[in-house]
C-alpha positions as CSV (number, residue, x, y, z in Angstrom):
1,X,68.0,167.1,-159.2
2,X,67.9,170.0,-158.6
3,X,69.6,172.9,-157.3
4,X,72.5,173.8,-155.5
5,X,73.8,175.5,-152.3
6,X,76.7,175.1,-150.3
7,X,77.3,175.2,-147.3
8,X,80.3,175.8,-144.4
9,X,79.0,173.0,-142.3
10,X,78.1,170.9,-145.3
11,X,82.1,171.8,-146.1
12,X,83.2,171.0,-142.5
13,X,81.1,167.7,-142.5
14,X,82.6,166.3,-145.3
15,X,86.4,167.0,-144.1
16,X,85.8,165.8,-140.9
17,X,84.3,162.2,-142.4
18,X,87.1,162.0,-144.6
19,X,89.4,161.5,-142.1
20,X,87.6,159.0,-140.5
21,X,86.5,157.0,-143.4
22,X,88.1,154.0,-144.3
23,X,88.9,153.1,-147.9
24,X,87.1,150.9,-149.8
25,X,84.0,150.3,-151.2
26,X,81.6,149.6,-148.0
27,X,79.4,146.8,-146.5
28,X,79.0,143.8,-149.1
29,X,76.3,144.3,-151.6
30,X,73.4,142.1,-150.8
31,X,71.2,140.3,-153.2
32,X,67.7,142.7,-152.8
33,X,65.2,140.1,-151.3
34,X,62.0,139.3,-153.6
35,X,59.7,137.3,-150.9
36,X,57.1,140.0,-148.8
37,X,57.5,140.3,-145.5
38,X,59.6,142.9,-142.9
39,X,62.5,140.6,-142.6
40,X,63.7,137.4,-140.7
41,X,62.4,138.7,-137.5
42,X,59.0,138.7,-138.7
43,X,58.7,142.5,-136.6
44,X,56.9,145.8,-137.6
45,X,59.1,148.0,-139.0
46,X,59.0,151.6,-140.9
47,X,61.6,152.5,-143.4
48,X,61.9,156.3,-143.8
49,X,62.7,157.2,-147.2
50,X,64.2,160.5,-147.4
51,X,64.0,162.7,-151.2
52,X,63.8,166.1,-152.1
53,X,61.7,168.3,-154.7
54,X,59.3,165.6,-156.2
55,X,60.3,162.1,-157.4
56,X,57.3,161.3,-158.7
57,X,56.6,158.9,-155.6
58,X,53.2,159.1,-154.3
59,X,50.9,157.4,-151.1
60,X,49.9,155.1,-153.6
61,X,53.0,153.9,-154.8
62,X,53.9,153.3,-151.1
63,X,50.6,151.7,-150.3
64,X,51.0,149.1,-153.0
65,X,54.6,148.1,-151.4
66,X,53.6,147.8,-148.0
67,X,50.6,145.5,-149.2
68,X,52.9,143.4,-150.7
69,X,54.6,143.4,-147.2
70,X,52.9,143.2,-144.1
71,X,54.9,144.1,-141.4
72,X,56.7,147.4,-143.4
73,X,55.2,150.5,-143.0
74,X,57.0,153.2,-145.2
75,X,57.9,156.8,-143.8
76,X,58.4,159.5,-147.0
77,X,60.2,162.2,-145.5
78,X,60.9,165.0,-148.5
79,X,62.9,168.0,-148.5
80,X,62.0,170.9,-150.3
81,X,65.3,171.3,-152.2
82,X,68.5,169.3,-153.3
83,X,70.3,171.6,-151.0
84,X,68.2,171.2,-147.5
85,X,69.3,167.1,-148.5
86,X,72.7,167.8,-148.8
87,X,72.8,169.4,-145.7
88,X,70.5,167.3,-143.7
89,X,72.8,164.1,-144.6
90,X,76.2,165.2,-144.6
91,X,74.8,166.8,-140.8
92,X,74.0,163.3,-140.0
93,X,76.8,161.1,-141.3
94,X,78.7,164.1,-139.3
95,X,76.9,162.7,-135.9
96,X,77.9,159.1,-136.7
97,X,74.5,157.9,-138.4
98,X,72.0,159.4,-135.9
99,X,68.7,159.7,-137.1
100,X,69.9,158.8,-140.9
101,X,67.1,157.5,-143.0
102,X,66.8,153.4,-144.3
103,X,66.7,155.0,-147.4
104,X,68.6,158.5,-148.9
105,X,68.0,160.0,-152.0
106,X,71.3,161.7,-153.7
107,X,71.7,164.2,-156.3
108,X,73.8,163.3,-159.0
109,X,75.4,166.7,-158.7
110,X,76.6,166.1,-155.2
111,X,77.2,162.2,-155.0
112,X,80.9,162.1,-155.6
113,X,81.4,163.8,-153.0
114,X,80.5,160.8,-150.8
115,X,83.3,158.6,-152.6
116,X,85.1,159.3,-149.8
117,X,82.7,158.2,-147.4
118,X,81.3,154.9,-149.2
119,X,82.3,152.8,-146.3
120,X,79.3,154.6,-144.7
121,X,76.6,153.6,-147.1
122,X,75.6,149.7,-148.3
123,X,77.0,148.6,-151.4
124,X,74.0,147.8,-153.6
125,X,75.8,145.4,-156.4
126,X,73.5,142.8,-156.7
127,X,73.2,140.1,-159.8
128,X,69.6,141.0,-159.9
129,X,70.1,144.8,-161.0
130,X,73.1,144.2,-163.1
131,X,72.4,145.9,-166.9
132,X,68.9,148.0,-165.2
133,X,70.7,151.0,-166.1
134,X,72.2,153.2,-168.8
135,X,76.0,152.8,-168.7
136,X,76.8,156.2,-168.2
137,X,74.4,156.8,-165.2
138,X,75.4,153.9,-163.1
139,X,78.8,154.9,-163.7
140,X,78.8,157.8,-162.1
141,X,77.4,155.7,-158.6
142,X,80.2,153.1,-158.9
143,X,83.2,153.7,-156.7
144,X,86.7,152.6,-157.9
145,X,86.7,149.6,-156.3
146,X,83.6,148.4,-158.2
147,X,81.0,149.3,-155.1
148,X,77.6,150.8,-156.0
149,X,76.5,153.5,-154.1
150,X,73.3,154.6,-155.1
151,X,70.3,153.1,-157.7
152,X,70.0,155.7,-160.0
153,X,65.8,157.4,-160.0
154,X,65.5,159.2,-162.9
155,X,68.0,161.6,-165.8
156,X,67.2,165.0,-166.4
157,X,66.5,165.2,-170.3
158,X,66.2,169.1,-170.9
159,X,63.5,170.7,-173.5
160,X,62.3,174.4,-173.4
161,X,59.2,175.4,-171.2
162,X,57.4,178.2,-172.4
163,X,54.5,180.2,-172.1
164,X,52.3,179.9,-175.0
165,X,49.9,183.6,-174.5
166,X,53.2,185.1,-174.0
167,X,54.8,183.7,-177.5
168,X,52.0,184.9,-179.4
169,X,51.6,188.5,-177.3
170,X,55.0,189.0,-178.8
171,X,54.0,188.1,-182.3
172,X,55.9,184.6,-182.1
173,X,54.4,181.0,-183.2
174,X,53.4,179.4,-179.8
175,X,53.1,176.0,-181.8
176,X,55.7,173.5,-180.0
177,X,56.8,172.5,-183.3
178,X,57.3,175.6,-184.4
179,X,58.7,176.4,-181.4
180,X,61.1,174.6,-181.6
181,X,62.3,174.9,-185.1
182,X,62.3,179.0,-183.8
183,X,64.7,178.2,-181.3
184,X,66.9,175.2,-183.0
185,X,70.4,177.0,-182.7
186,X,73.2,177.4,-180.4
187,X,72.8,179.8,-177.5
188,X,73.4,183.1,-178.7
189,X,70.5,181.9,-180.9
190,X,68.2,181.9,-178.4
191,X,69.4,184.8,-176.9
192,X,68.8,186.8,-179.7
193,X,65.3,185.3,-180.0
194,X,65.0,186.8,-176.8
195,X,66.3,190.2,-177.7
196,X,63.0,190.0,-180.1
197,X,60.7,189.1,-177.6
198,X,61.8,191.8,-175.4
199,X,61.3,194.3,-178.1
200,X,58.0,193.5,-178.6
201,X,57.3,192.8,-174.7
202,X,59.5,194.2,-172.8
203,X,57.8,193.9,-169.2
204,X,58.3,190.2,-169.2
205,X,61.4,188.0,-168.6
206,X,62.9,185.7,-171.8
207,X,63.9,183.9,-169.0
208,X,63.5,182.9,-165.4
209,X,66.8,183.0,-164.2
210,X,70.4,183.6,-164.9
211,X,71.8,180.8,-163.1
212,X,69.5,178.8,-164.7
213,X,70.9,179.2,-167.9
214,X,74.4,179.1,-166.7
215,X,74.3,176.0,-165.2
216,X,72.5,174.0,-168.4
217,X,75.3,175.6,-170.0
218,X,77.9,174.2,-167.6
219,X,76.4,170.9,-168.1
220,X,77.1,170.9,-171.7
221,X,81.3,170.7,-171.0
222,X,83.1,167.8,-170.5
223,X,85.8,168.7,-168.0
224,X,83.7,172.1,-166.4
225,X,86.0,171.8,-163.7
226,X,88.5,169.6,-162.9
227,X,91.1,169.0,-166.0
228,X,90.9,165.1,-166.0
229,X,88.3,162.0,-166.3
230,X,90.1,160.0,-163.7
231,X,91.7,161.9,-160.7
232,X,89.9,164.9,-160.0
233,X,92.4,167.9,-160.9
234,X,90.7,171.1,-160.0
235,X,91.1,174.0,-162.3
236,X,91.6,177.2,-160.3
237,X,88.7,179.4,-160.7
238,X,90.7,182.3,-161.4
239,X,92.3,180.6,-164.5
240,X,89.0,178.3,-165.7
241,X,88.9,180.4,-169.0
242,X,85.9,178.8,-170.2
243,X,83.5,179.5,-167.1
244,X,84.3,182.9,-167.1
245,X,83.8,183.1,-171.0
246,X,80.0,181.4,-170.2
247,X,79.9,183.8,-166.9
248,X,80.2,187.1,-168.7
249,X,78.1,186.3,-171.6
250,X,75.0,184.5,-170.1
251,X,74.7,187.9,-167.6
252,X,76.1,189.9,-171.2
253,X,72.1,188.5,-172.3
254,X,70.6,188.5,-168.9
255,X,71.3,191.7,-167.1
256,X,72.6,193.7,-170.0
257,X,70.1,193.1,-172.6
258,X,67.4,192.2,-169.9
259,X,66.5,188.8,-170.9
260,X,66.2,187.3,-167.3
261,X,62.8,187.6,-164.9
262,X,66.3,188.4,-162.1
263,X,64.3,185.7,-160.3
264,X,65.9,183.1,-157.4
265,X,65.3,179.9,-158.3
266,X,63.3,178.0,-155.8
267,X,63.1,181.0,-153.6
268,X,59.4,182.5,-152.9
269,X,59.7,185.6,-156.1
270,X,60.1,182.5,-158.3
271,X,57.5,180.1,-157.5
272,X,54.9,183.1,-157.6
273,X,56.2,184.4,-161.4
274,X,54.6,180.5,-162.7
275,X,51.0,182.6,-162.4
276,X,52.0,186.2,-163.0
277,X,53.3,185.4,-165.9
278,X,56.6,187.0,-165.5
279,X,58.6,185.1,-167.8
280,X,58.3,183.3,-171.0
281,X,60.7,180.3,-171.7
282,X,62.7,178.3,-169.3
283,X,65.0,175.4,-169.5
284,X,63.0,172.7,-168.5
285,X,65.0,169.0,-167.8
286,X,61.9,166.7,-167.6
287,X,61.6,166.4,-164.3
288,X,60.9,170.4,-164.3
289,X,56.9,168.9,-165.1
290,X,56.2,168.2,-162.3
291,X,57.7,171.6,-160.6
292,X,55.8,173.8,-163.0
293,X,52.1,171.9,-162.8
294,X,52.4,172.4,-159.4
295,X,53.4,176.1,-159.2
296,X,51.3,176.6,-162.0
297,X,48.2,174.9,-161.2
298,X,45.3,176.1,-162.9
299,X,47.3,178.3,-165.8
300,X,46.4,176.8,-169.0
301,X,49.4,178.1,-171.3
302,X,52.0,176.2,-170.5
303,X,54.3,173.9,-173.2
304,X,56.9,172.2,-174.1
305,X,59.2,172.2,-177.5
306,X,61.8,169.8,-178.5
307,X,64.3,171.8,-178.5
308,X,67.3,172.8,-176.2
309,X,70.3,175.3,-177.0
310,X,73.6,173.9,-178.1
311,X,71.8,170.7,-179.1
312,X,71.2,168.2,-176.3
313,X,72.0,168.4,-172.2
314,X,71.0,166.8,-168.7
315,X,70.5,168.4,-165.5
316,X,69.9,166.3,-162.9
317,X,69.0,162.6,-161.8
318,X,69.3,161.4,-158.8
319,X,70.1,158.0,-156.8
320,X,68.5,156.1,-153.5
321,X,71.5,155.2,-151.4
322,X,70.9,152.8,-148.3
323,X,73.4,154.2,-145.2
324,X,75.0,151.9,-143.6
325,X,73.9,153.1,-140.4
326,X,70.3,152.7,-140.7
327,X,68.2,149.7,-138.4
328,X,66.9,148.0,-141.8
329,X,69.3,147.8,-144.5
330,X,68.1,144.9,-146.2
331,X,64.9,146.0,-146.0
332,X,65.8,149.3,-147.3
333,X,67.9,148.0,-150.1
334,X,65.2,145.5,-151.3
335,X,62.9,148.7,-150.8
336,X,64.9,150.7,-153.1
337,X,65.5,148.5,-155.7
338,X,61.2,148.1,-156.4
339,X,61.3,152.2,-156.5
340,X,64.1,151.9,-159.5
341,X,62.6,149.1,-161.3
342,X,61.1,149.5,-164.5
343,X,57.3,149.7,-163.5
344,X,57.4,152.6,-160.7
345,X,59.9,154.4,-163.1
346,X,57.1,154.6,-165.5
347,X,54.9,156.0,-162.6
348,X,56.7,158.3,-161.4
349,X,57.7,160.1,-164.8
350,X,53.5,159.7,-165.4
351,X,53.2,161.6,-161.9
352,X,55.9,164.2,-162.0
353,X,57.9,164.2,-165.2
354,X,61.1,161.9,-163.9
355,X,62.8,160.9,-167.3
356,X,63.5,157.3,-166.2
357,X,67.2,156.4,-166.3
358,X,66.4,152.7,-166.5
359,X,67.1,150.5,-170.1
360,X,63.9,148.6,-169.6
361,X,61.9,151.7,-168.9
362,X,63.1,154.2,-171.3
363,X,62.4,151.5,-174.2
364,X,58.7,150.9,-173.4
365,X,55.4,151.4,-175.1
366,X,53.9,153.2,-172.4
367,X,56.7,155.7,-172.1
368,X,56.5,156.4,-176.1
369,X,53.2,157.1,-175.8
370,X,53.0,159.1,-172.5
371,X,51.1,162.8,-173.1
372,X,50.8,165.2,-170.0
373,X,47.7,167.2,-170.0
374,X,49.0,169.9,-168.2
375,X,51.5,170.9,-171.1
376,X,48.1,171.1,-173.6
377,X,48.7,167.0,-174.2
378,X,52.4,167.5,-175.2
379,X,54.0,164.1,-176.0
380,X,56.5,164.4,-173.6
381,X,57.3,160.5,-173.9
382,X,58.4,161.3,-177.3
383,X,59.6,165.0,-176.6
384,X,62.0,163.7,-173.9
385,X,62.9,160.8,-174.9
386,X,64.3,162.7,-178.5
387,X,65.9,165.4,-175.7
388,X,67.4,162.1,-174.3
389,X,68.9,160.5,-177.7
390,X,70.4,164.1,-178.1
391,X,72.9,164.2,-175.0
392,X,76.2,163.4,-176.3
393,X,78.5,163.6,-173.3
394,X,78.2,164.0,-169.3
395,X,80.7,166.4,-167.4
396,X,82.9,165.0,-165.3
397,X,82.1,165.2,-161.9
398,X,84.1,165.3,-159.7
399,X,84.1,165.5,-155.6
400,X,84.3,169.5,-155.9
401,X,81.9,169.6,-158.3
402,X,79.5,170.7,-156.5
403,X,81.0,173.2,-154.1
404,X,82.6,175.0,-157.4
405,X,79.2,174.9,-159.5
406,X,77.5,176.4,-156.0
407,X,80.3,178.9,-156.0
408,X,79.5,180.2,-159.5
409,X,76.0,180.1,-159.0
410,X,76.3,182.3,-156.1
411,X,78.2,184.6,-158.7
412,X,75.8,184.7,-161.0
413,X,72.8,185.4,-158.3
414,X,74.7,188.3,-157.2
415,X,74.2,190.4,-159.9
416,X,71.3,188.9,-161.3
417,X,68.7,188.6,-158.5
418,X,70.3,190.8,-156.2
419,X,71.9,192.8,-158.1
420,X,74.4,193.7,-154.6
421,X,77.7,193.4,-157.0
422,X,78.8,194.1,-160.5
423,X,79.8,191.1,-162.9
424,X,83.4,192.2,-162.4
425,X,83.3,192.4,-158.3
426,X,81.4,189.2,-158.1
427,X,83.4,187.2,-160.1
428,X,86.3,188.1,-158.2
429,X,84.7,187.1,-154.6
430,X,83.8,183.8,-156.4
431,X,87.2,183.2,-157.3
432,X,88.4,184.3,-153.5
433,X,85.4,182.1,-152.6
434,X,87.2,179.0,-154.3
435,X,90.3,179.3,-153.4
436,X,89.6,179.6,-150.1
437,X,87.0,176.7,-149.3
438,X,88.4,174.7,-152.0
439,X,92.1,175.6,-153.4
């Protein structure tokens, strides 16, 4: 999920483990037990589940578990970004496994780079989850030696957000069908729908946020970069002719034409601007819902179209991988594998908007028929399940990945929010910035 930030100890934690990892695929997979109860010793225990930004899981989900098992008592600790998890867990497999949680939610973003470091987390093969999930999206949690690392939550189907009273203040249809037929197109379609909105309004953002809209644009490559599908091959910033090409015209639209709000995702400006008003469309993977109800709570003008630039794309999803180190992995595994399964899926894309990643799920009645209230009743079963249908490819991702997308992202922030540094002299520190912490 869900955004991205990294780190120098983050950097330092992962060199240091990959020296001391072994290779392999980690602890046997266990079969995730099915009988109630806290285990063979029949002793009180609390599994900690650690996520970030909202999963959609909620007291009652947790209640209705530890019912069904006396003796478990469950302990949701969540962070309040992707990042804060990134840096929390790479701090603690740093230490050896002190104070991990039973259970560790991972962003797809960031999970390959644990490859290195499977031997440190339980792999979660078991008979009884074999076929739960799209192909693509357990592959990117299987190791090379056939371990599973993670059980995937949720994908990030993305739609367009938008701000209905600001559509029509601008003289545009705020219908979400005709929303979205106004902004089916590539993206310099939507940018110059912007350029009309501005005209008309020009004291409110097109857009939240630069970096935003370059990384959904990044997630539309195949090879973004690293130049191969297998071995990860990085590109060298400095000669990655197609991020730069995205870099220069998504701030081109953004800064130059002043489509973007110059807003921080996540940061304090941002979460503010969902009831100023201060921006009008937004790239919005489903599990976005649930961010914007909350930051929006009580607005009334919010919805969603069917419609994404460039066709179809997915940012985000994220697994639950059970360390190794923790006191209850069997526990935890059997813990985990009830959050993934098909039923609390369901809830927690009713609750916050989690596209579920599961077969089972994603081909039910209830998710077809799912409306969110917030959104004025959009059908966002049907809305994001067509978004869904329309992803045609995943970029590879590699176990830089997410160090050079931070990089970028940095970049971009630069000139857009800060505005400390021109396009030119921040591109230039991001390409110093990757070849120093990454090569």
């Amino acid at each position: 999920m869900r955004t991205r930030l990294f780190t120098g100890v983050a950097a330092t934690a992962v060199a240091a483990l990959a020296l001391t990892a072994c290779s392999g695929g980690g602890t046997a997979g266990t079969t995730p037990a099915t009988t109630a109860g806290s285990g063979t010793s029949g002793e009180q225990i609390t599994l900690t589940v650690a996520t970030f930004n909202e999963f959609g899981y909620t007291d009652e989900m947790f209640a209705e578990y530890e019912a069904d098992h006396p003796g478990i008592t469950i302990d949701h600790q969540r962070a309040g970004q992707s990042t804060e998890a990134h840096e929390n867990l790479m701090t603690r497999l740093a230490a050896g496994g002190s104070g991990i949680a039973d259970i560790q939610a991972v962003d797809g973003d960031w999970l390959a780079e644990l490859n290195p470091l499977s031997d440190q987390f339980v792999d979660l093969s078991s008979p009884d989850v074999e076929g739960r999930w799209l192909d693509w999206v357990e592959a990117q949690a299987t190791t090379e030696d056939g371990a599973l690392m993670g059980y995937a939550t949720d994908i990030g189907p993305e739609a367009t957000c938008y701000r209905r009273d600001l559509f029509e203040a601008a003289g545009l249809p705020s219908d979400r069908e005709e929303v979205a037929t106004l902004l089916d197109g590539d993206w310099d379609h939507y940018f110059e729908v912007g350029r009309q909105f501005k005209a008309a309004t020009p004291e409110v953002g097109w857009f939240d946020s630069a970096g935003a809209v370059m990384n959904a644009r990044v997630q539309q490559l195949p090879n973004p970069y690293s130049s191969t599908t297998g071995e990860e091959t990085i590109i060298p910033l400095g000669e990655n002719t197609q991020i730069k090409e995205l870099y220069d015209s998504t701030l081109a639209a953004a800064v130059d034409d002043d489509l973007s709000a110059g807003l921080g995702q996540w940061g304090t400006d941002w979460i503010n601007a969902f009831q100023s008003g201060a921006f009008a469309t937004m790239q919005c993977p489903s599990w976005m819902l649930g961010v914007i109800e909350g930051n929006a709570a009580g607005q009334t003008n919010w919805d969603v179209a069917s419609t994404f630039p460039g066709g179809g794309g997915n940012w985000g999803g994220s697994y639950l991988t059970v360390p190794a180190a923790g006191a209850h992995t069997a526990e935890a595994q059997e813990l985990a594998a009830w959050l993934t399964a098909p039923e609390q899926q369901l809830k927690a894309f009713a609750e916050a908007g989690t596209f579920p990643s599961q077969v089972e799920a994603q081909e039910s009645p209830e998710l077809a028929a799912a409306t969110n209230e917030f959104f004025n009743n959009a059908p966002t079963g049907e809305i994001f399940t067509e978004r869904a249908e329309a992803v045609e490819s995943q970029p590879f991702k590699g176990e830089h990945y997410f160090a050079m997308n931070t990089i970028v992202g940095e970049a971009i922030g630069r000139v857009d929010v800060d505005g400390t540094a021109t396009a030119e002299e921040s591109w230039n520190q991001a390409v110093s910035d990757a070849d120093a912490n990454i090569g």
